[in-house]
RODO-2510 file (C-alpha; in nm, 4 decimals, decimal comma):
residues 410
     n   res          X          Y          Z
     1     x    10,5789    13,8985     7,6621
     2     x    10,4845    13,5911     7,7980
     3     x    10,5458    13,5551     8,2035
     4     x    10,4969    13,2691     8,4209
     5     x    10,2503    13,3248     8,7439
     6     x    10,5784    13,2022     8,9822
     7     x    10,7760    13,5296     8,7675
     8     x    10,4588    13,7419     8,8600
     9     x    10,2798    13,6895     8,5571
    10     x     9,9251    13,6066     8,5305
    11     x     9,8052    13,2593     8,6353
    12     x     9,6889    12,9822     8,3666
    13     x     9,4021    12,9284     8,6421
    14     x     9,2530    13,2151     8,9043
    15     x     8,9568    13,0151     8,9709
    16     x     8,9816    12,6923     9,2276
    17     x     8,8829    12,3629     9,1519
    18     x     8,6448    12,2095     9,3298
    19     x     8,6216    12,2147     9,6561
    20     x     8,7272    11,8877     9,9156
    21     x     8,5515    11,7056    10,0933
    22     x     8,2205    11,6837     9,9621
    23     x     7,8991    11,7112    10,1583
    24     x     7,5741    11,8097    10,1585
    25     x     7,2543    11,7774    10,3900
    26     x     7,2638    11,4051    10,3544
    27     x     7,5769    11,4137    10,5669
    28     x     7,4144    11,6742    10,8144
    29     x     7,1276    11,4817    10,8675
    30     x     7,3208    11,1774    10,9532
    31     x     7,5169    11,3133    11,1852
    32     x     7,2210    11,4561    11,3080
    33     x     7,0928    11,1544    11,3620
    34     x     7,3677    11,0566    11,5459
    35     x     7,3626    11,3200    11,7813
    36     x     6,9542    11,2631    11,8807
    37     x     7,0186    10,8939    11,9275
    38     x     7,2980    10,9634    12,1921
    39     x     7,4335    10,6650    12,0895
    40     x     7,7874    10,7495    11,9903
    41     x     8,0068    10,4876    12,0404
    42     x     8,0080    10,1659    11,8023
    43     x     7,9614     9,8918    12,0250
    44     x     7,6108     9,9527    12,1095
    45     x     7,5498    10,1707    11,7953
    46     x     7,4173    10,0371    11,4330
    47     x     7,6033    10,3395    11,1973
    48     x     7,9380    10,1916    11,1635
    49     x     7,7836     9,8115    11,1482
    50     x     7,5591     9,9299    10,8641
    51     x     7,8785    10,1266    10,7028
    52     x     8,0724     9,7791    10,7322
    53     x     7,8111     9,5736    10,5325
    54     x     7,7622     9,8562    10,2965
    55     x     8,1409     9,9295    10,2137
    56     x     8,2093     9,5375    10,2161
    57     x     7,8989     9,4217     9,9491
    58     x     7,9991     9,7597     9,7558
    59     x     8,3548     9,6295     9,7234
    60     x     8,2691     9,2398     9,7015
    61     x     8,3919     9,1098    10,0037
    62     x     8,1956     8,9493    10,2877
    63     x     8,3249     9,0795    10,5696
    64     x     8,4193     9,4255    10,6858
    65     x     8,5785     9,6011    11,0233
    66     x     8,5697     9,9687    11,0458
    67     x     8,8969    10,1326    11,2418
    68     x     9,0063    10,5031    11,3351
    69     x     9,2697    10,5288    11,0871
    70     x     9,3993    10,3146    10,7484
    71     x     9,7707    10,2775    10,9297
    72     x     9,5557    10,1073    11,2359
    73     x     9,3968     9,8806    10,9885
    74     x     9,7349     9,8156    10,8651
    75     x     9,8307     9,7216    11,2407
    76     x     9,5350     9,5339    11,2977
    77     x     9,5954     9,3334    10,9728
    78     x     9,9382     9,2260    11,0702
    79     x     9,8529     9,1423    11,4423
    80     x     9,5639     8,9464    11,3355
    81     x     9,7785     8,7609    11,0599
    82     x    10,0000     8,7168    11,3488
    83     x    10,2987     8,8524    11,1914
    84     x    10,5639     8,9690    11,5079
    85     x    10,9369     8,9654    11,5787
    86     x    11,1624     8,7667    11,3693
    87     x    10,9342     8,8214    11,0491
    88     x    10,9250     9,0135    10,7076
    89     x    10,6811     9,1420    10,4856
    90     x    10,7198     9,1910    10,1491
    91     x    10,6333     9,5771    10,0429
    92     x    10,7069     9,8242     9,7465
    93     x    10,9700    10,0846     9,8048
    94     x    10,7314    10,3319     9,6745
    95     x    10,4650    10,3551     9,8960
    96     x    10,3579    10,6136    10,2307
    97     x    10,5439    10,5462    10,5407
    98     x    10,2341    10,3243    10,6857
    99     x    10,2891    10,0448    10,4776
   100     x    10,6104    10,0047    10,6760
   101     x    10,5902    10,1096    10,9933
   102     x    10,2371     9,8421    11,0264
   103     x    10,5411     9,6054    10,9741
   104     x    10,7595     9,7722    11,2268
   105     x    10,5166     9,7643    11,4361
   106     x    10,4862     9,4194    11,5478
   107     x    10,8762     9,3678    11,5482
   108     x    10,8677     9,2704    11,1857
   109     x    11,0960     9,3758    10,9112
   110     x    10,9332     9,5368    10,5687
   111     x    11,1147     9,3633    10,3236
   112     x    11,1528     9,6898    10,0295
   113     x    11,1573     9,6094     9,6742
   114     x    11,1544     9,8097     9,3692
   115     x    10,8015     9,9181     9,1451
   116     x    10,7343     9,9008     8,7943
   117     x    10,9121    10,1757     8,5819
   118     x    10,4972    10,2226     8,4348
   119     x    10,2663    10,1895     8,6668
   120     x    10,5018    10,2113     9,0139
   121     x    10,2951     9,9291     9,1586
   122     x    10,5373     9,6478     9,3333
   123     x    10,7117     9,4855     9,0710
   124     x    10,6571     9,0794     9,0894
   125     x    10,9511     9,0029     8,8985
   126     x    11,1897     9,1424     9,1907
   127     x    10,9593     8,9406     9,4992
   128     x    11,0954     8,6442     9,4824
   129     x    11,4319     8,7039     9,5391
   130     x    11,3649     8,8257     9,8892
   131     x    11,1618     8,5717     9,9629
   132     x    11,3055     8,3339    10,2659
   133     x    11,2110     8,1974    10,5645
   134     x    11,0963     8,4920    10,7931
   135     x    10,9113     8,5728    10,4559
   136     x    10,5232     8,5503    10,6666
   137     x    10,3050     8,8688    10,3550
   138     x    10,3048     9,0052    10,0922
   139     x    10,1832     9,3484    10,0642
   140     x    10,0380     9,4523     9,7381
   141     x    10,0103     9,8871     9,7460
   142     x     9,7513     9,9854     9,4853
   143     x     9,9029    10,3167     9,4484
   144     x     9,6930    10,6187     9,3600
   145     x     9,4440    10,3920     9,2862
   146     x     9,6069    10,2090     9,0017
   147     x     9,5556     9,7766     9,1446
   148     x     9,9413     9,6033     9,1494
   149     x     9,9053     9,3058     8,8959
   150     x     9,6981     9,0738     9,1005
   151     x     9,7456     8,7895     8,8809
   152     x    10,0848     8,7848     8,9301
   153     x    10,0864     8,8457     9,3556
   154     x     9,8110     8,5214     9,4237
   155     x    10,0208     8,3115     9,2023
   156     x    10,3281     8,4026     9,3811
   157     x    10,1575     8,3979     9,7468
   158     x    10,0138     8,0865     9,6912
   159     x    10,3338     7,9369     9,5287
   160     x    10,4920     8,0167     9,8897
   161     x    10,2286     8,0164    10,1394
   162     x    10,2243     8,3279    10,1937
   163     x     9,9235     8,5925    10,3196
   164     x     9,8194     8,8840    10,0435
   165     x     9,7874     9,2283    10,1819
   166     x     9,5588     9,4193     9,9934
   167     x     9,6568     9,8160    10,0992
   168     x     9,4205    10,0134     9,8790
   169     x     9,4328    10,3279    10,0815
   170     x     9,4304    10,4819     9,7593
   171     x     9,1997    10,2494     9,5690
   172     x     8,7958    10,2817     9,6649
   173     x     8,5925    10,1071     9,3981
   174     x     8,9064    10,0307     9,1966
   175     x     8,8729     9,6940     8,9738
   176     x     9,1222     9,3985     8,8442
   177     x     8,9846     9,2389     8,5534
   178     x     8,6323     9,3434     8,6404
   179     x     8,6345     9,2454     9,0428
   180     x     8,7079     9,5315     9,3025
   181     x     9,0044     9,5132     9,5151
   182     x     9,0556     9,4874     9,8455
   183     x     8,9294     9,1244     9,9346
   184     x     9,1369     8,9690     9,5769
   185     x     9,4111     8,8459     9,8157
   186     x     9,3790     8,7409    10,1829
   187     x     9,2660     9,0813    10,3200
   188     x     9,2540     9,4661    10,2267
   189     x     9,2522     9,7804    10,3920
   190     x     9,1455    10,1425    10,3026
   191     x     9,1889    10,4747    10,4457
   192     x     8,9452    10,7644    10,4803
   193     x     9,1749    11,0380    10,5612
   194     x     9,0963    11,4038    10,4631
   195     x     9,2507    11,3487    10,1285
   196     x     9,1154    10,9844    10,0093
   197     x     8,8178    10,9250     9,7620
   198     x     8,5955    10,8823    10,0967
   199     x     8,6849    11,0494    10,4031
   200     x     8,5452    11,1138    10,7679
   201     x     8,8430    11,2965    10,7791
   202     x     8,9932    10,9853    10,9745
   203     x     8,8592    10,6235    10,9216
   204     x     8,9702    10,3015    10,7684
   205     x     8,8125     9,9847    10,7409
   206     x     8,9433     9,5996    10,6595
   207     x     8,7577     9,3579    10,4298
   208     x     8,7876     9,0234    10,3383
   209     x     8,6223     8,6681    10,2633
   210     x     8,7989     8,4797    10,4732
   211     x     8,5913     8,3891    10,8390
   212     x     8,8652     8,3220    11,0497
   213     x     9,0791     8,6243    10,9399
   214     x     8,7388     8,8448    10,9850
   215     x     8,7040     8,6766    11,3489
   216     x     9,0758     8,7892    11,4381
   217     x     9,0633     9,1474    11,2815
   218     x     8,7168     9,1983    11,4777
   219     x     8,9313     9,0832    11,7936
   220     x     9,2423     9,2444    11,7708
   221     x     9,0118     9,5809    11,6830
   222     x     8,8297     9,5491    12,0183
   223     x     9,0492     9,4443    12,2857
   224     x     9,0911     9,1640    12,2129
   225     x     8,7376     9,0267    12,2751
   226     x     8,5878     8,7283    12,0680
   227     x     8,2730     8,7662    11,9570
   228     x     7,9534     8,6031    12,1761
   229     x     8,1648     8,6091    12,4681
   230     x     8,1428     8,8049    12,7802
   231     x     8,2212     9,1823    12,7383
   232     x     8,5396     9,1511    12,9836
   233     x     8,6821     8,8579    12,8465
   234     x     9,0091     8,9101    12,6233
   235     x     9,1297     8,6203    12,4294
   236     x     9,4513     8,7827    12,2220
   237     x     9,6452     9,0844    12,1925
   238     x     9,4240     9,3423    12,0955
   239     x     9,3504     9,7169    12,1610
   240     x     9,0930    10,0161    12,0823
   241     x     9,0493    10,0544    11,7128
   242     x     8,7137    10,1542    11,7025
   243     x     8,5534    10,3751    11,4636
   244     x     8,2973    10,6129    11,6047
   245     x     7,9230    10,6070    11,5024
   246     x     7,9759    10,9771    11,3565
   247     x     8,2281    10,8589    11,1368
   248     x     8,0299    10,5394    11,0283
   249     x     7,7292    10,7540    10,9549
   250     x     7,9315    11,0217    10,7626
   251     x     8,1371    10,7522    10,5620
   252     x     7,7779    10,5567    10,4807
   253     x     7,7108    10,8872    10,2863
   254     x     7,9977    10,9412    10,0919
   255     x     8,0283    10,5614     9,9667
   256     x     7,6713    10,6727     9,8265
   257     x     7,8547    10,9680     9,5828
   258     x     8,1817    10,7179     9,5143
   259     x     8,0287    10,5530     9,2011
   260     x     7,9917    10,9168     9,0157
   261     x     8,2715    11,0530     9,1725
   262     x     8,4807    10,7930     8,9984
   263     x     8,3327    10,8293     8,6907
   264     x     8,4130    11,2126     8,6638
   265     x     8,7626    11,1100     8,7936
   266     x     8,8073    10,8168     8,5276
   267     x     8,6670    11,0271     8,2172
   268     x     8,8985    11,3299     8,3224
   269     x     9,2342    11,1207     8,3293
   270     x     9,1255    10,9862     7,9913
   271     x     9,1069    11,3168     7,8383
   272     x     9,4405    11,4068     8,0519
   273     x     9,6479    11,1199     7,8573
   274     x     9,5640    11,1790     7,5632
   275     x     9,6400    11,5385     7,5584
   276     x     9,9573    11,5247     7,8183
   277     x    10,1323    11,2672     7,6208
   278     x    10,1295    11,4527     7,3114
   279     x    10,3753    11,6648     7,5044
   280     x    10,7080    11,6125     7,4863
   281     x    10,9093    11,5098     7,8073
   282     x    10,5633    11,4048     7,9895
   283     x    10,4461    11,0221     8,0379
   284     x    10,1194    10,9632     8,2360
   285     x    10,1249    10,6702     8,4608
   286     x    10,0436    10,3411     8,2394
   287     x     9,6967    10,1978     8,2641
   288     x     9,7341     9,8055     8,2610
   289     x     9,4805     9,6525     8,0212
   290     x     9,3929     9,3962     8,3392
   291     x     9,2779     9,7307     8,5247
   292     x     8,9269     9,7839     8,4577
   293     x     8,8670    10,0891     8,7362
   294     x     9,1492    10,3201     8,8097
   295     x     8,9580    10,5618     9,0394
   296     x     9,2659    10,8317     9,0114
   297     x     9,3280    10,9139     9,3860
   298     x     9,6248    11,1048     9,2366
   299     x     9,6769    11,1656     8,8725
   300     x    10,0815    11,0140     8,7809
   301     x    10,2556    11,1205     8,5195
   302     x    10,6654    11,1073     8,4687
   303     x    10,8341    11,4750     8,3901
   304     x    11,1278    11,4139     8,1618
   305     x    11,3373    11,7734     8,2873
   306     x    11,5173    11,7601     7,9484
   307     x    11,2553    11,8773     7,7633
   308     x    11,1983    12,1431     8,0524
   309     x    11,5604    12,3223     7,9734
   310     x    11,6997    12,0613     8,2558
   311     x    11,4799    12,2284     8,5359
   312     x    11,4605    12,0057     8,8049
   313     x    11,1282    11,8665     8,9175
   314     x    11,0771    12,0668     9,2340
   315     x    11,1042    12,3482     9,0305
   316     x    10,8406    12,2399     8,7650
   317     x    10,5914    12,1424     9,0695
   318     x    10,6531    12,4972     9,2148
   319     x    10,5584    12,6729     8,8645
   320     x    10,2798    12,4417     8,8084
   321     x    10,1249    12,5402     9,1636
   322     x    10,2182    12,9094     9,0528
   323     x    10,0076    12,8686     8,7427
   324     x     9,7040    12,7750     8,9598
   325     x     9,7447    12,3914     8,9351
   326     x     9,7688    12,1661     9,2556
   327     x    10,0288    11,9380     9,2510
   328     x    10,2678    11,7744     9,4683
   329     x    10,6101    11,5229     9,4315
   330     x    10,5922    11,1173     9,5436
   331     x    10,5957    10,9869     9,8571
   332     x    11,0277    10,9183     9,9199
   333     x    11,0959    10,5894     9,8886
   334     x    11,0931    10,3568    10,1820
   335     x    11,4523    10,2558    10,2172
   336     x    11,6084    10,6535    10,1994
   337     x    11,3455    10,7673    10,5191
   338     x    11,5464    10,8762    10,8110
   339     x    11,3362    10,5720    11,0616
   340     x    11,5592    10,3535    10,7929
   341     x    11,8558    10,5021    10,7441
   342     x    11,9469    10,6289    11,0691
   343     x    11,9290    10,2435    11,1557
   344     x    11,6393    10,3983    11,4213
   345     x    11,3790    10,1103    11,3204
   346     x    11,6139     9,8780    11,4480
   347     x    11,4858     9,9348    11,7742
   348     x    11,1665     9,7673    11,6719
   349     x    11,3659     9,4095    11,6115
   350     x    11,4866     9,0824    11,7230
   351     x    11,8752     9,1412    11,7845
   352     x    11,9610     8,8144    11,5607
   353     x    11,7268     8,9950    11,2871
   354     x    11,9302     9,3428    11,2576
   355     x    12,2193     9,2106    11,0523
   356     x    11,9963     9,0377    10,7671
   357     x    11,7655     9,3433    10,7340
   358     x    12,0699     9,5758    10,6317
   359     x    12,0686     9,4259    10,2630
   360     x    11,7123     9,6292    10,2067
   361     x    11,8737     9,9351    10,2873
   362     x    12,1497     9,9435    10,0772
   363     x    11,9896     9,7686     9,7712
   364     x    11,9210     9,9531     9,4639
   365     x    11,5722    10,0922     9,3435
   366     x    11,6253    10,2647     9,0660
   367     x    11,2420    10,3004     8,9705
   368     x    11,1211    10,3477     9,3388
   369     x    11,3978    10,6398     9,3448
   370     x    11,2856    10,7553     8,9700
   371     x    10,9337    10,8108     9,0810
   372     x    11,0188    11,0083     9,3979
   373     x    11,2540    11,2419     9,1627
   374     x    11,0674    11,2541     8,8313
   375     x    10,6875    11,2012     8,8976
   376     x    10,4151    11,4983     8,9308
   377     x    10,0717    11,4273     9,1276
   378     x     9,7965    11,5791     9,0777
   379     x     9,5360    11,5258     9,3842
   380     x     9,1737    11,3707     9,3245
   381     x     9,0208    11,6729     9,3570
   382     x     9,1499    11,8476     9,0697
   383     x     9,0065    11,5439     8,8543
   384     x     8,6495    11,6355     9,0031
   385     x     8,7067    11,9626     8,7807
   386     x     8,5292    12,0346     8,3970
   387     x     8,6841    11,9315     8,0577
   388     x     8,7901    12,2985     8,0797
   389     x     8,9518    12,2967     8,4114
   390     x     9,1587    11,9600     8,2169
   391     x     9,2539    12,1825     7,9642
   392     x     9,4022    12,4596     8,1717
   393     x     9,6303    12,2078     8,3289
   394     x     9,7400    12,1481     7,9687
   395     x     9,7713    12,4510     7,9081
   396     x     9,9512    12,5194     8,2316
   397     x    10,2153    12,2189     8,1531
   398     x    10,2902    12,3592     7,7741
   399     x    10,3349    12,7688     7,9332
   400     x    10,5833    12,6052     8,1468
   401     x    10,7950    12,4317     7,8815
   402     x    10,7864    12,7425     7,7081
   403     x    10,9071    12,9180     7,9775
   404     x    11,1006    12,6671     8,1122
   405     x    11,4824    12,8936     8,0760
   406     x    11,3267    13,1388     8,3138
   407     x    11,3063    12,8893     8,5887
   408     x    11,6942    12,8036     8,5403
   409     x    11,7970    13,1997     8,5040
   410     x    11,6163    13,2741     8,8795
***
């Protein structure tokens, strides 16, 4: 009889996927490279500059600022934008921590709304209601990779004169309507943690077309100098975001293998679709027509636990893993972390700005809340896998269902 892996049966998969990150002597040579120059550090080095240009004409923008981290490039962003205490930002309730606490982090309020019940992008229909004016951004989260309707976000930022975040921390080489993301609205950022679709195992970096945004992000990243001036002189608040000529040279290398990377990622999700949503109780995250990249940082898809005997998502995710399939549960949504709800991020604001910022906390988001409970991911580097590594996920997915009363009885 039949037994699932988590039940001590045998696993749907024994053999790993591939392995994370990806390297090879391109990247040791590099950093080789590095090493012999003895020149290290950014400012006098020509790794990260030459990373910047590359990652910026790669993703169509004319500008770009390497940083240690993609939160820092979030802070940079709004202290360059000039965002600070008494303002909001507009972000999705669905989204990692960062995307907040950027906001928090110049005494501004993130202003939560709820996602799309498809995608889980930031839904424009519910922005404008929380527009008012403290209102300064919008943040547009292009989460796992899948771009927020565009379209919709300029029409609205323009409409109200407000700036258009880009955070693609999820989204390398990802495309609206044929155009990569990142620079579509004011400014973008990206991260290139251990997990993303291009790591140093830390990184970030902002782009953008815009000069005088460029010329404050560049600032606030280094001290707050300006460039052509002397070394000591510090025009604006700024501190020590630099990115290190290791990471540069590293990151120069793996924006090299993004382009095929993508494509295995983008042909594997296809397959994925079409055979997942031929089961019952499982949805895969909606592709929008508009999108014409979706480079799958995390494969989405929506479990339905009624067609799983009622068992509970954790406990699908847990059998799944079991079965030799990586997966993991959303980020929570903004409004329900403890920072939030303990009235902690408080701290961070104006005292006649606490009362009005207690309405995002108690507000409904019923989707932002539905893809924390019901949503599986699936990291990136499962989609790296064959046609036949696809398939065992399948297969993995159906054994469960069949099995599914097993999980409820233990």
């Amino acid at each position: 009889m039949e037994k699932l892996a988590i039940h001590g049966g045998t696993p749907v998969k024994s053999t790993p996927f591939p392995a994370w990150p990806v390297y090879d002597e391109a990247e040791e040579k590099a950093l080789a490279q590095v090493l012999e120059s003895r020149q290290w550090w950014r400012t006098p080095g020509s790794r990260t500059l030459q990373f910047e240009q590359n990652f910026a004409r790669y993703h169509e923008a004319k500008h770009g600022v390497a940083v240690t981290n993609g939160t820092a490039a979030l802070e940079v962003v709004m202290a360059a934008l000039g965002i600070g205490p008494g303002d909001e930002v507009i972000i999705p309730d669905s989204t990692f921590v960062a995307t907040a606490s950027a906001v928090l982090f110049t005494g501004a309020m993130p202003a939560m709304v709820d996602v799309t019940p498809d995608t889980f992008c930031i839904d424009p229909d519910k922005i404008e209601a929380v527009i008012n004016h403290r209102t300064k951004a919008i943040v547009a989260v292009h989460i796992a990779g899948h771009p927020a309707d565009m379209d919709r976000l300029r029409e609205i930022a323009k409409k109200h004169n407000l700036f258009l975040v880009e955070d693609s921390s999820h989204a390398h080489g990802a495309e609206w309507k044929g155009q990569k993301v990142g620079a579509l609205g004011d400014v973008g950022t990206f991260s290139f943690q251990q997990s993303k679709l291009m790591t140093a195992g830390e990184g970030g970096i902002i782009i953008t077309n815009d000069d005088q945004i460029e010329k404050f992000v560049r600032s606030v990243h280094d001290c707050g100098r300006m460039p052509g001036k002397w070394f000591y002189d510090h025009f604006i608040y700024g501190s020590n975001y630099r990115l290190s000529e290791w990471q540069g040279a590293i990151l120069d290398q793996q924006l090299l293998r993004l382009k095929d990377q993508t494509a295995v990622r983008t042909r594997n999700a296809a397959y994925l679709n079409e055979k997942l949503s031929q089961v019952e109780g499982i949805t895969p995250q909606k592709l929008d027509p508009r999108v014409t990249c979706h480079p799958q940082y995390c494969y989405i898809f929506h479990y339905n636990a009624e067609a799983f005997a009622g068992v509970p998502t954790k406990s699908f995710i847990k059998a799944i893993n079991a079965e030799g399939i990586p997966n993991q549960a959303s980020y929570p949504p903004i409004h329900a972390l403890d920072v939030f709800k303990s009235g902690e991020y408080k701290k961070r604001l104006l005292p006649d700005h606490v009362k009005e910022t207690e309405t995002y906390i108690k507000a409904a988001y019923p989707w932002s809340d539905c893809c924390f409970l019901e949503t599986v991911w699936l990291p990136q580097p499962v989609l790296l896998g064959s046609q036949e590594d696809m398939d065992r996920i399948v297969e993995a997915v159906l054994k469960v269902q069949r099995n599914a009363a097993s999980l409820k009885e233990n």
